[in-house]
TORRO-81690 format. One record per residue: x, y, z of N, C-alpha, C in turn; residue number from 1. Coordinates in Angstrom, 3 decimals. Last residue first. Layout:
N
((X Y Z) (X Y Z) (X Y Z) NUM) ...
END
This chain:
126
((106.599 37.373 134.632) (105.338 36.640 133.683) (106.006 35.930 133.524) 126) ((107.357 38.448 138.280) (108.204 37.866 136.663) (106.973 37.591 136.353) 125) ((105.811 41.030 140.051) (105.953 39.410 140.016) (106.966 39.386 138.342) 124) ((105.236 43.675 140.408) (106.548 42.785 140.388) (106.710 41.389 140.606) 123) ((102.427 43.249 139.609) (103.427 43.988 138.835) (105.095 43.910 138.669) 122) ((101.445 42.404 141.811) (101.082 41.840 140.562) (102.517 42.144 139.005) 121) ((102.129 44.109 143.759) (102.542 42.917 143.744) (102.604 41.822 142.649) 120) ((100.365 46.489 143.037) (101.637 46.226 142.999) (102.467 44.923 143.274) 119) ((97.708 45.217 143.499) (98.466 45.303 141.994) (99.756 45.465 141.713) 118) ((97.364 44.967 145.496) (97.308 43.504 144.962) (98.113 44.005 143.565) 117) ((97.829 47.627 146.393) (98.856 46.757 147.224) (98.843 45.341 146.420) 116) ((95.412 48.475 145.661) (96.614 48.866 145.269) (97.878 48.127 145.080) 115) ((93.878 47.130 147.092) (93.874 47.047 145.696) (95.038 47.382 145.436) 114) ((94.148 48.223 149.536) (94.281 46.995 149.548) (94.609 46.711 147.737) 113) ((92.928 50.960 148.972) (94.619 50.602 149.399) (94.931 49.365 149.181) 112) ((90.567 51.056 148.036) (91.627 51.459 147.225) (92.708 50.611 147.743) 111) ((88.944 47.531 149.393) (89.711 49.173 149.666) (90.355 49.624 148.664) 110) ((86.622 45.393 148.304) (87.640 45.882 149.161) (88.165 47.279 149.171) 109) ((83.963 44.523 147.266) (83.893 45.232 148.631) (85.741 45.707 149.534) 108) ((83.781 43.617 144.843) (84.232 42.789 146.015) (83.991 43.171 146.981) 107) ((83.304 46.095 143.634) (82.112 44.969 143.860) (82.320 43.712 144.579) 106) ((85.134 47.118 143.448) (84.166 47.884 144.021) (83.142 47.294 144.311) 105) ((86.749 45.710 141.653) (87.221 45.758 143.060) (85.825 46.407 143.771) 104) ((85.440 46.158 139.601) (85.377 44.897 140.406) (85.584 45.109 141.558) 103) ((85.585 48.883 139.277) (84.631 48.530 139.016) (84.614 46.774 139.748) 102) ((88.829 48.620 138.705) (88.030 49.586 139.697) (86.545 49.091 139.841) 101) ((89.151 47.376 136.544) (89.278 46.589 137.091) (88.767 47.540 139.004) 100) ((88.128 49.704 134.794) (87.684 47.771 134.654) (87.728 46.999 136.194) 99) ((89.534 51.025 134.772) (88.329 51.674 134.824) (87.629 50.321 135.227) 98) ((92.165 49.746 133.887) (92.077 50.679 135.339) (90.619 50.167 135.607) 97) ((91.184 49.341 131.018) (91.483 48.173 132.137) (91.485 48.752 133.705) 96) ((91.343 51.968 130.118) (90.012 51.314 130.412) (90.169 49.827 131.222) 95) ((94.067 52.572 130.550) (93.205 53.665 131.363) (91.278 52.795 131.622) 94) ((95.299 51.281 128.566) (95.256 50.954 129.869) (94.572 51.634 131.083) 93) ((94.242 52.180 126.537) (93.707 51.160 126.938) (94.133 50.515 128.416) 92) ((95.535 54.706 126.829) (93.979 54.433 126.704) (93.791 53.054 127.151) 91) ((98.271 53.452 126.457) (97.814 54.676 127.583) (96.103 54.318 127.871) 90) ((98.354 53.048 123.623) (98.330 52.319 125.051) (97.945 52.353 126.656) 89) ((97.447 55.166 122.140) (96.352 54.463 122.098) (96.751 52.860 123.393) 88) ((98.527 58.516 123.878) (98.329 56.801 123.085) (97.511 56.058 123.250) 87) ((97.318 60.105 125.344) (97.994 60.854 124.456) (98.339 59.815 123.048) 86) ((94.040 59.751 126.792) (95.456 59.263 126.597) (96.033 59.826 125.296) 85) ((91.418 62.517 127.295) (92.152 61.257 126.833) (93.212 60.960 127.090) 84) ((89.734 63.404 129.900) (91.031 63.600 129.296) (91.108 62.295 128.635) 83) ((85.861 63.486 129.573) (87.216 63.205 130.192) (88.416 63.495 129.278) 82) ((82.667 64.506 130.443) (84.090 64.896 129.306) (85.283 64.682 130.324) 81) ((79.791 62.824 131.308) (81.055 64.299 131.455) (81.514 64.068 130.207) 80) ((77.602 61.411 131.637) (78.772 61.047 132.123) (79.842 62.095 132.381) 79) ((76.189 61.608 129.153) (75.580 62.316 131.077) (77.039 61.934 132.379) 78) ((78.318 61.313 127.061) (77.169 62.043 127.501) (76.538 62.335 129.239) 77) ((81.302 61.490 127.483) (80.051 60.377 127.510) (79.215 60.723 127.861) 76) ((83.818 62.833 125.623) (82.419 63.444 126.052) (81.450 61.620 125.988) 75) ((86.900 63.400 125.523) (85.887 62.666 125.104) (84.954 62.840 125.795) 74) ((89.926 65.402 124.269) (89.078 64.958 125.934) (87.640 64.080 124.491) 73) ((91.404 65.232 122.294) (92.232 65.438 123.752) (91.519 65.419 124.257) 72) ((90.718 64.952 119.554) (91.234 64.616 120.311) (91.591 64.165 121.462) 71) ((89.836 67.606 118.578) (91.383 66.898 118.294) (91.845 65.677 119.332) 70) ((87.328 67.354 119.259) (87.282 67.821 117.969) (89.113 67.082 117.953) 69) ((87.645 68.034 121.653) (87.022 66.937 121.390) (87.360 66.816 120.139) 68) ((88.665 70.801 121.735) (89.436 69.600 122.494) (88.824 68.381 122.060) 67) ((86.072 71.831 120.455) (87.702 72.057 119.794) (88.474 70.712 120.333) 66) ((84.510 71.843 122.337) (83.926 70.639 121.116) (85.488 71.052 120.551) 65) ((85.381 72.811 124.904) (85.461 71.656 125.296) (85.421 70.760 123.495) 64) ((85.649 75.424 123.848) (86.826 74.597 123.601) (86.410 73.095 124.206) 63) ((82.689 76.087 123.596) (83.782 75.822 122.258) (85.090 75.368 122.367) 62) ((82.184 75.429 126.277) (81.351 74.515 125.673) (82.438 74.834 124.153) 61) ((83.377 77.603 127.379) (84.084 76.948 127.888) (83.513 76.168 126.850) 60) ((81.475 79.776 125.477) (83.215 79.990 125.445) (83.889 78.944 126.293) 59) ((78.931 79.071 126.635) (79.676 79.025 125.370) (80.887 78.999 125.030) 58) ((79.169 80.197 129.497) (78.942 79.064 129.355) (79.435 78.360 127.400) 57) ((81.614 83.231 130.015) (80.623 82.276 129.200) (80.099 81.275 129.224) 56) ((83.484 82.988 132.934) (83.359 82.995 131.567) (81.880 82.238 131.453) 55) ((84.464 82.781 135.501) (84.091 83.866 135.443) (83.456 84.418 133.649) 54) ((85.253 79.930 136.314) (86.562 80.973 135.594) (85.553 82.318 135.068) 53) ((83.515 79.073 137.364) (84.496 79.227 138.272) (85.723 79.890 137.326) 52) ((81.267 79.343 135.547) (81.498 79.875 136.937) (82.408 80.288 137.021) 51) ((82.510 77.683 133.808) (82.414 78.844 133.263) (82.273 79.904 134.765) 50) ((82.308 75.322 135.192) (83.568 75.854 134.876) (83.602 77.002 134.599) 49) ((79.810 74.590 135.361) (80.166 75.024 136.114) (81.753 75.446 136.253) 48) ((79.195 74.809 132.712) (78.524 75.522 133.253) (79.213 75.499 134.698) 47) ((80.504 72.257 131.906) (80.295 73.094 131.359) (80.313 74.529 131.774) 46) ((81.785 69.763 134.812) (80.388 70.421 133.740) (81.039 71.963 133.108) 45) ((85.281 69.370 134.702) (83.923 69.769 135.635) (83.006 69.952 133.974) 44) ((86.307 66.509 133.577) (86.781 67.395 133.191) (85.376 67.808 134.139) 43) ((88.521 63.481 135.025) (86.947 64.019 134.521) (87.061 65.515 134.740) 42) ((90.685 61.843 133.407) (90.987 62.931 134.742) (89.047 63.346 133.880) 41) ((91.444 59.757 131.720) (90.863 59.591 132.453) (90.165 60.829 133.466) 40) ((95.076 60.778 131.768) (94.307 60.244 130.885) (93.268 60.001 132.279) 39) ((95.915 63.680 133.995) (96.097 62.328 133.670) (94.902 61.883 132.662) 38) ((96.819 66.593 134.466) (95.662 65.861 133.985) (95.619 64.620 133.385) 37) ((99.959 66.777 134.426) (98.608 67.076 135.538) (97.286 66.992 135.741) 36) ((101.118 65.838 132.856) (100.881 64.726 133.735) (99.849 65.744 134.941) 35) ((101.943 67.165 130.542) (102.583 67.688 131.818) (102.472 66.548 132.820) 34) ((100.046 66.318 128.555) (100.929 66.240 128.362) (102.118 66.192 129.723) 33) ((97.364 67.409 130.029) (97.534 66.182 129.595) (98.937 65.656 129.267) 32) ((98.070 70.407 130.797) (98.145 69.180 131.652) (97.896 67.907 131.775) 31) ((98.057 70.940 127.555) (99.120 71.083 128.701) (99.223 70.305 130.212) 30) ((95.557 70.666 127.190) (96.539 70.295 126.439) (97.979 69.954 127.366) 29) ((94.295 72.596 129.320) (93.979 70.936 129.169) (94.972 70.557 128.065) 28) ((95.367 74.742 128.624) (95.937 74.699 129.635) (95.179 73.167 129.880) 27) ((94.747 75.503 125.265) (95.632 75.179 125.869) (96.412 74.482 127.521) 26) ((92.167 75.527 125.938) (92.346 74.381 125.755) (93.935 74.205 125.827) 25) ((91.893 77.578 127.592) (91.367 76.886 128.729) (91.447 75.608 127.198) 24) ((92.998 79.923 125.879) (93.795 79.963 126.431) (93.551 78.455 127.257) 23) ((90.472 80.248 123.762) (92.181 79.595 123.417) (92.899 79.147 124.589) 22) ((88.647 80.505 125.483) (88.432 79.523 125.127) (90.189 79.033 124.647) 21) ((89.638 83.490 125.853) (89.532 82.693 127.172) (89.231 80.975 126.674) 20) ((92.767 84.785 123.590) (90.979 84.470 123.780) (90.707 83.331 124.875) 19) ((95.492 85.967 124.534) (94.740 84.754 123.304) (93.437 84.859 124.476) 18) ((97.226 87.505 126.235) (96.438 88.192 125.114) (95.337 86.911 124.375) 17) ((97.040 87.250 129.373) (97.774 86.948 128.465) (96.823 87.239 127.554) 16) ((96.963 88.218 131.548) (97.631 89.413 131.086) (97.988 88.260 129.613) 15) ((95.033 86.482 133.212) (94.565 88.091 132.529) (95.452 88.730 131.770) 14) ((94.943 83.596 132.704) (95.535 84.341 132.646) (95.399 85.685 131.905) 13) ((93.305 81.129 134.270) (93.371 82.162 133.173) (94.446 82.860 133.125) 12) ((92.881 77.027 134.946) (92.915 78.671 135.327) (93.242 79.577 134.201) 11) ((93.638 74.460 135.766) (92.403 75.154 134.816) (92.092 76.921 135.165) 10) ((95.692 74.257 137.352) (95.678 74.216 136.360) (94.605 74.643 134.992) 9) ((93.341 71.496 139.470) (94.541 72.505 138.980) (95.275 72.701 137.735) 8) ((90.347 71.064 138.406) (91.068 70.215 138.241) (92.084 71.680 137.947) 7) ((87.119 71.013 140.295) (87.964 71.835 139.130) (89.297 71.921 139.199) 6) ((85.240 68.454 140.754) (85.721 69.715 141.188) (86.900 70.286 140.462) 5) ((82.150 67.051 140.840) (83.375 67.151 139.763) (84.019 68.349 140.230) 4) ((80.534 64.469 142.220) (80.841 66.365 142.185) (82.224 66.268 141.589) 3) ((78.381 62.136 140.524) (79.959 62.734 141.546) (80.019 64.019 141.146) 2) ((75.091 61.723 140.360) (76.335 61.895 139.666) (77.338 62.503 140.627) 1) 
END
């Protein structure tokens, strides 16, 4: 499985009064909305968030089922917990991404090259 590394923005704030679970769904709320956590964005393990913010393994695991619970991230089991799309267009264009990453990966070509087919794709007229 990919090393999931802890996505800016996932941080605390000691002087602020709301509870460490309140505060770590607000700040995934917020960088879903903000664009700093893009639909898709894989959220770190459980346990290793709690590490790295010095918290509970429980207290990150209740806002991850709160955030799930409204919404805002999705859990594929051995897979993680990702950010959702804020729309249901967004989403689906987040699983065509996911789609079409997966080919490209099986052609054998490059992010960049890909990139470059899609932008071209994009300014073409339909």
């Amino acid at each position: 499985m990919a090393e999931t590394s802890i996505p800016p923005g996932l941080t605390l704030d000691a002087g602020d009064d709301r509870p460490p679970s309140e505060q770590l769904r607000h700040r995934v709320q917020q960088g879903r909305t903000d664009g700093t956590l893009p639909a898709g964005t894989r959220l770190p393990p459980v346990r290793r968030l709690a590490e790295a913010l010095g918290l509970a393994a429980g207290t990150v695991a209740k806002a991850y089922r709160e955030l799930e619970a409204a919404g805002v991230i999705e859990t594929r089991g051995r897979q993680g917990s990702f950010v959702r799309a804020a729309d249901r267009t967004e989403e689906l264009a987040v699983q065509a991404a996911r789609r079409y990453t997966a080919e490209i990966a099986d052609l054998g070509l490059s992010a960049e090259r890909a990139l470059e087919l899609v932008a071209a794709q994009l300014g073409r007229p339909r």
